[in-house]
PLY file of the C-alpha trace (Angstrom):
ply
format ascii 1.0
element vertex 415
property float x
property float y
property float z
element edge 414
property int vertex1
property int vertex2
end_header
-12.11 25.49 8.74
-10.26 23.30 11.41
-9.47 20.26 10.39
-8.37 17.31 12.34
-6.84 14.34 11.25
-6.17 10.70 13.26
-3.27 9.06 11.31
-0.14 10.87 10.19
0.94 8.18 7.84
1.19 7.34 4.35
-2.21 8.10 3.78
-3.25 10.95 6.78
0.01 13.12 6.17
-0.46 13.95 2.39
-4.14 14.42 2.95
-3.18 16.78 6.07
-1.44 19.00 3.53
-3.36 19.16 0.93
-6.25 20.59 3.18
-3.71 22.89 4.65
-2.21 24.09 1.00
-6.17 24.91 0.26
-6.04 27.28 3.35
-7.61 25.66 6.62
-6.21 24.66 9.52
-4.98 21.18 10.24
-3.91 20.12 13.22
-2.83 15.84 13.19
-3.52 13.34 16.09
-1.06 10.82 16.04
0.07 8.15 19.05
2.82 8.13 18.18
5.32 11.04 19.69
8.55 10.64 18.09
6.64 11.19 14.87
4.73 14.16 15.75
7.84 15.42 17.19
9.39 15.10 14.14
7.03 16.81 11.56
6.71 20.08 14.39
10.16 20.42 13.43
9.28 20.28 9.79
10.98 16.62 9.43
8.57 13.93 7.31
8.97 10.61 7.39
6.76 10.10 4.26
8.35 10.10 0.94
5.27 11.81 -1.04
5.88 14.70 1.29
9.42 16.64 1.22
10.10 18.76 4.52
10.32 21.66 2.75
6.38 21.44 2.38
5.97 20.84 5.98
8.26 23.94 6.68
6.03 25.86 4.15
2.90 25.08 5.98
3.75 25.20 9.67
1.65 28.17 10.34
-1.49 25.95 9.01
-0.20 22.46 10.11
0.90 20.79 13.35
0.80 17.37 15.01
0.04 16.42 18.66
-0.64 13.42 20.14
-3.07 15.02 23.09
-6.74 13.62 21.45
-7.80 17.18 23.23
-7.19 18.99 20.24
-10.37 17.21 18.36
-12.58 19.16 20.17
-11.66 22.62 18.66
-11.88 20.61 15.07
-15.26 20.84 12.93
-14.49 18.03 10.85
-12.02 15.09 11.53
-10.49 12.35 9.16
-9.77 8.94 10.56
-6.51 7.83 8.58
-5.62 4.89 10.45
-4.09 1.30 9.58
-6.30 -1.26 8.88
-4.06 -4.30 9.11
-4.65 -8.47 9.42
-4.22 -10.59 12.57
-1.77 -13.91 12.00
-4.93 -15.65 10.93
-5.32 -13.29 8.09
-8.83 -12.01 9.43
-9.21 -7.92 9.60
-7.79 -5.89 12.71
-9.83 -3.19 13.47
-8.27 -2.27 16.79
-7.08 1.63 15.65
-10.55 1.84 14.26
-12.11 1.39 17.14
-9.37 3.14 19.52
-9.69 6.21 17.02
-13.54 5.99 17.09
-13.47 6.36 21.29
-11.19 9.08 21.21
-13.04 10.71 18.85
-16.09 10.12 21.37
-14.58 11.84 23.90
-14.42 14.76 22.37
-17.39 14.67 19.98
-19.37 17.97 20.55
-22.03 19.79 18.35
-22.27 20.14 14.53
-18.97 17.84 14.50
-18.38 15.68 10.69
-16.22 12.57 11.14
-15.12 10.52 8.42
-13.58 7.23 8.11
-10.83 6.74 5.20
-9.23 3.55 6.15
-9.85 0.58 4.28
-11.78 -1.88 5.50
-15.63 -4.04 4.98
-18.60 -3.13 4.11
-20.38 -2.00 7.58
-17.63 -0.98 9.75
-18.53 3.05 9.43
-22.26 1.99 11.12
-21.28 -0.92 12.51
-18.15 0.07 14.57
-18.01 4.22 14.79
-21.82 5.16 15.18
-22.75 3.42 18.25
-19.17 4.67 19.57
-20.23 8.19 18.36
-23.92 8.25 19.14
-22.66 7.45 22.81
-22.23 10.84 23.43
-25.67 11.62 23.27
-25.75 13.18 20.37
-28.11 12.26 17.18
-26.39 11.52 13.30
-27.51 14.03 11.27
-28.35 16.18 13.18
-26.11 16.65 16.23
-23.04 15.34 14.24
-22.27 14.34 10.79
-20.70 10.42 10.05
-19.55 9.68 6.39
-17.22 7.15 4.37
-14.84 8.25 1.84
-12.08 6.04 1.04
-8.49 6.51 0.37
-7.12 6.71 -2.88
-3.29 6.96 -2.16
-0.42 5.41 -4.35
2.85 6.08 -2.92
5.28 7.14 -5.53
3.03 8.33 -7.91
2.81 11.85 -8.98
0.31 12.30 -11.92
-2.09 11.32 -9.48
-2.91 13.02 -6.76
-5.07 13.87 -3.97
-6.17 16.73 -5.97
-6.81 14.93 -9.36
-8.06 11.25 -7.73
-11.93 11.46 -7.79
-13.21 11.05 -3.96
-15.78 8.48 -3.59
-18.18 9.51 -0.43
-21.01 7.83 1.45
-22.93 9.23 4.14
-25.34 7.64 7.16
-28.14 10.03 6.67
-28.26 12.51 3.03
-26.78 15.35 5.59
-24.02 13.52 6.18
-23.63 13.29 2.87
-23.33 16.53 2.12
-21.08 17.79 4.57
-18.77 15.14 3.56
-19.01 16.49 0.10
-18.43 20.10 1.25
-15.48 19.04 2.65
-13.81 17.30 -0.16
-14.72 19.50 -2.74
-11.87 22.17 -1.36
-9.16 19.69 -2.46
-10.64 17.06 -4.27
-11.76 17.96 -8.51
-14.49 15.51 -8.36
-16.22 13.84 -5.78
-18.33 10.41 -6.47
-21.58 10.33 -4.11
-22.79 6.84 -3.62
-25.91 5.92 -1.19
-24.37 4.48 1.68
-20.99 4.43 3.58
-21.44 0.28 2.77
-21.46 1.05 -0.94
-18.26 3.64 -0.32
-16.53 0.89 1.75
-17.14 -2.11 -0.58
-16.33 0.21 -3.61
-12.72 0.41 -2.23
-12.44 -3.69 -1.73
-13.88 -3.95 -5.59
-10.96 -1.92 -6.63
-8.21 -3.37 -5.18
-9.70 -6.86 -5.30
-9.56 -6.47 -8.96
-5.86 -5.76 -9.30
-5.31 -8.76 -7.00
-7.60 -10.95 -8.90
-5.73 -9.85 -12.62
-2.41 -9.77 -10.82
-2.57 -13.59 -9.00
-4.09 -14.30 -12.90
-0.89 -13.09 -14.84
1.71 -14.66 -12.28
0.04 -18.25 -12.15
0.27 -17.46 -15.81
4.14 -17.20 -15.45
4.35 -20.07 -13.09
2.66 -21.97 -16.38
4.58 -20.21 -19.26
8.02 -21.47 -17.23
6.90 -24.95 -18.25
5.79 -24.57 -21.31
8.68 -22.55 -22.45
6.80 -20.05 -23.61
7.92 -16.19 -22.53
5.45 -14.73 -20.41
6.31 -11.00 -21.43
5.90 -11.84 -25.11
2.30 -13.24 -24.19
1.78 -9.72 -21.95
2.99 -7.36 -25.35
0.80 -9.35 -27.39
-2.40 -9.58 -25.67
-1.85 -5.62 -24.90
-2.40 -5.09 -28.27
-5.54 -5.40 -28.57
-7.28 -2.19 -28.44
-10.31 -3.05 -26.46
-11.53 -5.86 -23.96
-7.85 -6.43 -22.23
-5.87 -4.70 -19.61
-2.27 -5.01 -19.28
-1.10 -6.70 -16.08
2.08 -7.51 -15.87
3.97 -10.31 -13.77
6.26 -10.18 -10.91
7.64 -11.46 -8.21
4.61 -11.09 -6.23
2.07 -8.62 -4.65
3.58 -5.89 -1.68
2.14 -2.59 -0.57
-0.56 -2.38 2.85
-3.90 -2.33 0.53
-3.12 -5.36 -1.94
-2.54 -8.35 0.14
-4.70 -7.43 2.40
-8.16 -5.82 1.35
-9.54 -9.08 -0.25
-9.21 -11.25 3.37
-11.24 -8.28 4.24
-13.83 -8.77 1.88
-13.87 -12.89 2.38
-14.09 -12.16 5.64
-17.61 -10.16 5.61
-18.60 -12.31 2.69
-18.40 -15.63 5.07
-20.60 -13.25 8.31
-22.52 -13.83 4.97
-22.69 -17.59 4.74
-21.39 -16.68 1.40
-17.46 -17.94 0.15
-15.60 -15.82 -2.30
-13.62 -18.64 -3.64
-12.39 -16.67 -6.71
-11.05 -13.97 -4.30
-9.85 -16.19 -1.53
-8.03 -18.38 -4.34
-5.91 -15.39 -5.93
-5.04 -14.34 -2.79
-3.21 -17.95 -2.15
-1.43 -17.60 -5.60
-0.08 -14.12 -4.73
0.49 -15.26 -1.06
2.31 -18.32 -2.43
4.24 -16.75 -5.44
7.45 -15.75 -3.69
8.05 -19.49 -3.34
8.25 -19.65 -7.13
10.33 -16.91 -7.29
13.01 -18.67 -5.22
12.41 -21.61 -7.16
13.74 -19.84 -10.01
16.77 -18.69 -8.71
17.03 -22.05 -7.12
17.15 -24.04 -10.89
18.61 -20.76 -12.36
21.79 -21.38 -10.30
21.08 -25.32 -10.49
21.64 -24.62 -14.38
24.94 -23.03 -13.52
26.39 -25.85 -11.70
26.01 -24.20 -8.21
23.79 -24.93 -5.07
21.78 -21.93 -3.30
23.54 -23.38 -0.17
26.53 -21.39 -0.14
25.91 -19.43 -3.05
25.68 -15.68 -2.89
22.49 -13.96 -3.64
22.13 -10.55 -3.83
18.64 -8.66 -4.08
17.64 -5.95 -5.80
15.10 -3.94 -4.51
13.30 -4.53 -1.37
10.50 -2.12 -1.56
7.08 -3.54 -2.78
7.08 -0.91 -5.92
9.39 0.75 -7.67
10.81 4.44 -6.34
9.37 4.06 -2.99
10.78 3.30 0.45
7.36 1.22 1.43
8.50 -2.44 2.48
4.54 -3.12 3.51
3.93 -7.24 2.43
7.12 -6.75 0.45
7.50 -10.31 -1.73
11.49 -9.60 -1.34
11.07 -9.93 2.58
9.83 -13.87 1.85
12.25 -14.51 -0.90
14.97 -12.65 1.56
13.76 -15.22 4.73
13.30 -18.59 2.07
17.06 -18.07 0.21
18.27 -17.70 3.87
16.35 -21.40 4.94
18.55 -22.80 1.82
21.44 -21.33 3.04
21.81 -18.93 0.63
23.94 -15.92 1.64
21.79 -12.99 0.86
22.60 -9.09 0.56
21.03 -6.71 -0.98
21.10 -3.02 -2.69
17.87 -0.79 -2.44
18.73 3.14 -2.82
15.81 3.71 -1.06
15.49 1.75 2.41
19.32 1.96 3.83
18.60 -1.26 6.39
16.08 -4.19 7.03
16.13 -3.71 11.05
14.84 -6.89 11.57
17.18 -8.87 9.35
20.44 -8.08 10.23
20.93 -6.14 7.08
22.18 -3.03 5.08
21.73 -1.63 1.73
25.31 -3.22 -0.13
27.23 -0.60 -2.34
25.83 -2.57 -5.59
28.83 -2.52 -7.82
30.78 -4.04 -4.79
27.90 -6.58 -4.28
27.16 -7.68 -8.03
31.12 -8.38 -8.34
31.03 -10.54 -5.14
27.23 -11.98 -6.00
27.14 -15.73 -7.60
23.17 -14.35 -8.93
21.64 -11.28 -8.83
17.36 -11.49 -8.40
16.03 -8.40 -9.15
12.82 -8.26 -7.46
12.04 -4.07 -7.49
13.51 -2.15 -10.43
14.10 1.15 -9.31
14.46 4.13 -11.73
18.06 4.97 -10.20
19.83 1.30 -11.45
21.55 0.69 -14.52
20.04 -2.65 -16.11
22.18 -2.37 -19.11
25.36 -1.89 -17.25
24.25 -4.64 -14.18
23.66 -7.14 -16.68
27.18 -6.43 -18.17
28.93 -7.03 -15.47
26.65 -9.50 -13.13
27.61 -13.65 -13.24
24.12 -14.20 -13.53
20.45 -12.31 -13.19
17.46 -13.72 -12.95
14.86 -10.96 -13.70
11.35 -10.90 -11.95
10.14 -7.36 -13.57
11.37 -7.59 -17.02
13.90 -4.90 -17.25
16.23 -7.01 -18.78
14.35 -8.99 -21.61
15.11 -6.76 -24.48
18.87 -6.84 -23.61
19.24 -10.36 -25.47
22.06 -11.29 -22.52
23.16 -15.21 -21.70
23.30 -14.20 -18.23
19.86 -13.43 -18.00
17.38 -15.78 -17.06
13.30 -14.25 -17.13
10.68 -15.02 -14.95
0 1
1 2
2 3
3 4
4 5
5 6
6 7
7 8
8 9
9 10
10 11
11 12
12 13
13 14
14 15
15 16
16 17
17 18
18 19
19 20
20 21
21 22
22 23
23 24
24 25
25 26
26 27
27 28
28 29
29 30
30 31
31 32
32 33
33 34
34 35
35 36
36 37
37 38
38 39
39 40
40 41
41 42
42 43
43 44
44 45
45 46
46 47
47 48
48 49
49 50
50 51
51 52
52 53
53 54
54 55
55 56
56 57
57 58
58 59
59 60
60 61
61 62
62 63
63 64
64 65
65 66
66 67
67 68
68 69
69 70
70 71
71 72
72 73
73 74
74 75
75 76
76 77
77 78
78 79
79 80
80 81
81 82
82 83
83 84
84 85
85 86
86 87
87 88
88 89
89 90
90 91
91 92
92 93
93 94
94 95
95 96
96 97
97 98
98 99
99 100
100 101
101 102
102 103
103 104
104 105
105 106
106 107
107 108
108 109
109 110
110 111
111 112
112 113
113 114
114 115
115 116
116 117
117 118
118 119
119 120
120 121
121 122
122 123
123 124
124 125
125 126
126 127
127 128
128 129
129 130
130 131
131 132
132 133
133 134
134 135
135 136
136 137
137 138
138 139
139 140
140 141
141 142
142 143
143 144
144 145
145 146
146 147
147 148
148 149
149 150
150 151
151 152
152 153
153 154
154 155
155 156
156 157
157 158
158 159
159 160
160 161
161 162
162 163
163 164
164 165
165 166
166 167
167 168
168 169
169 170
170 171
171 172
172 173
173 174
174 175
175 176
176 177
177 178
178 179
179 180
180 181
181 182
182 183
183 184
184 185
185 186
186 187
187 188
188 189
189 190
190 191
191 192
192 193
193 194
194 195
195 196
196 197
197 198
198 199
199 200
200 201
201 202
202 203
203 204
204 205
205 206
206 207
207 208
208 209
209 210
210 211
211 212
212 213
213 214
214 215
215 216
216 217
217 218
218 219
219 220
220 221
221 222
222 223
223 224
224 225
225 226
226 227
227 228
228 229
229 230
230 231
231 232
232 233
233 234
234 235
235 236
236 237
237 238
238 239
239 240
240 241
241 242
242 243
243 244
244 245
245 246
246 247
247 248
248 249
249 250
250 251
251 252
252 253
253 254
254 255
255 256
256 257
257 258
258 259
259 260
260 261
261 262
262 263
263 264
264 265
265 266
266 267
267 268
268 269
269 270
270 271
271 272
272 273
273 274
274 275
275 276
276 277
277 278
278 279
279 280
280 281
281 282
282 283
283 284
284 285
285 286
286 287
287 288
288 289
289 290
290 291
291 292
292 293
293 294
294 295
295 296
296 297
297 298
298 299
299 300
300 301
301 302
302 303
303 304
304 305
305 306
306 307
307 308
308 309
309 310
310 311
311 312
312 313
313 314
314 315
315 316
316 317
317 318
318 319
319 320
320 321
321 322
322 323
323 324
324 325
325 326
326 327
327 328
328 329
329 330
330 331
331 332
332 333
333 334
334 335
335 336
336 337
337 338
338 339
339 340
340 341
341 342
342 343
343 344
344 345
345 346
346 347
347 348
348 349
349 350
350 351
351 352
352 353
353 354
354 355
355 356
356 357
357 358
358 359
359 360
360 361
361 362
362 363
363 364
364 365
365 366
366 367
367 368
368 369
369 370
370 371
371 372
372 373
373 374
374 375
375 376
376 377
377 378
378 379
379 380
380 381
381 382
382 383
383 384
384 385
385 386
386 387
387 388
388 389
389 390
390 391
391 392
392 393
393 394
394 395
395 396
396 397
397 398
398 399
399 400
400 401
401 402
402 403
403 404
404 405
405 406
406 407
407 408
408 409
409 410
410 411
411 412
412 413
413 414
């Protein structure tokens, strides 16, 4: 089969190769031309995918950035970003640009899917009338489903392969040729009625980790003044073998589906004349909780005798999660931009993203920049760093994952 797929990112790439590994054809639309430039010379840009894979499978996959190459396709995958305006309300411009290119070229027989994350009603809403411009019925003349995208970056014991693939269809045809599809590279897929119940089925999911994860760090912000330590709470709690699941704290919430799928969801609720107060308010405390962090190190230096004017900072780990290179919403960037409005001196050490472009910096040799660093906040705890031996040789560390708590060190100051 010929696949197509709009999107070569984070979530488009891996999915382009895992169709090609099972033996079709994929051939990836994406505007941008450096980057399809780039993996036709068997270079990715995504960490989940090493170029060796892309060498591998050049015979089966390519990129262009001519939307011509639909045409030839008989089903194609809309991988595109789904981000917020500055208001925080959803963005469905590449949505919509993907959906008229794909209208373009839309002939006979043609399945289209939408992975992206976004509300309830945007697969009907915002690609079918596109779509059905062409003259051509759903369900008959082409095929429209919903499946969304299950991708973590950095994880490996699951994959695209192992991740059940929840589908929803406009008519029960669509249905099944978006099950057809999958089943070549996914173990298990989930039917569900609708593309709505597909769509809100993603916001549920990720809602729910923001929900549990605002929970446990307004938790923290509470256990600080009561003098009670949070991560002792966490282990106990997680004891219990039923009717509790472990979240733990941090220094706040990073990654592109997170921070931003439950604006999505308030945002259809309120087309609603509904509020989702619970949602909206976790989403302030997880918005808000990088202030706290820098609060921390603020009074953890305070403690020391020593102003965060002046004082040098250095962070550790600017990625959102740990082992990745993904600085999407990542809570370091606001503790980075706060520190700085303090007059903090700030450097940091990530092995995995060499500069922040925008900020005027690069990754600091860290043994170099713990010597020279008055506090050291580490905000991502990478796999690669030595918490024993940083602690051992840092003037102070204030610890926002935890790493450090069963090292018993003066120096160390928990969030």
């Amino acid at each position: 089969m010929q696949i197509g797929i709009v999107g070569l990112g984070y979530v488009g790439l891996p999915l382009a190769v895992a169709f090609a590994r099972a033996g079709h054809d994929v051939t990836g639309l994406d505007v941008d031309a450096a980057r399809v430039d780039r993996l036709n010379r068997g270079e990715s840009d995504i960490e989940d995918v090493p170029s060796s894979e892309l060498e591998e499978l050049a015979d089966r996959l390519s990129a262009s950035a001519d939307p011509a190459v639909l045409a030839e396709c008989e089903a194609v995958i809309v991988c595109v970003p789904t981000p917020l305006v500055a208001e925080r309300e959803p963005d469905l411009t590449f949505v919509r640009q993907s959906a008229e290119t794909i209208a373009s070229v839309l002939r006979e027989g043609q399945l289209v899917v939408l992975e992206s994350t976004t509300y309830p009603g945007t697969t009907r809403e915002e690609l079918l009338p596109r779509l059905e411009r062409s003259g051509l019925e759903v369900g008959e003349g082409f095929f429209l489903a919903y499946s969304p995208e299950r991708i973590d970056p950095g994880r490996s014991n699951h994959t695209i392969a192992t991740t059940p693939k929840v589908v929803g269809g406009i008519t029960p045809a669509c249905l099944d040729r978006a099950r057809e599809l999958y089943a070549d590279v996914c173990e298990e897929v989930v039917p569900v009625s609708s593309p709505e119940a597909a769509e809100l089925s993603k916001l549920l999911e990720n809602t729910f980790r923001s929900v549990n994860i605002a929970l446990v760090n307004e938790l923290a912000q509470l256990t600080d003044r009561l003098g009670i330590d949070i991560w002792e709470v966490v282990d106990a709690a997680s004891s219990k073998p039923f009717g509790f699941m472990r979240f733990e704290p941090g220094p706040g919430m990073g990654g592109h589906c997170l921070p931003v799928d439950p604006f999505y969801l308030a945002f259809k609720a309120r087309q609603h004349d509904f509020a989702t107060e619970f949602v909206e308010l976790a989403g302030k405390i997880n918005q808000s909780h990088p202030l706290f962090c820098v609060t921390k190190i603020q009074r953890a230096l305070n403690d020391r005798e020593k102003a965060v004017k002046g004082s040098r900072i250095l962070i550790l780990g600017v990625a959102y999660k740990s082992g990745v290179a993904d600085l999407r919403e990542s809570p370091a960037l606001k503790i980075i931009d706060h520190l700085r409005e303090l007059g903090a001196e700030v450097s940091y050490h990530d092995p995995h993203v060499p500069a922040l472009t925008g900020k005027g910096l690069e990754s600091a040799p860290l043994d170099e920049a713990v010597a020279a660093a008055d506090a050291v906040a580490i905000v991502t705890a990478h796999p690669e760093v030595d918490y024993a031996e940083l602690v051992g040789s840092a003037a102070l560390v204030v610890d926002f994952r935890g790493v450090t708590r069963d090292l018993g060190a003066d120096n160390v100051v928990l969030l």
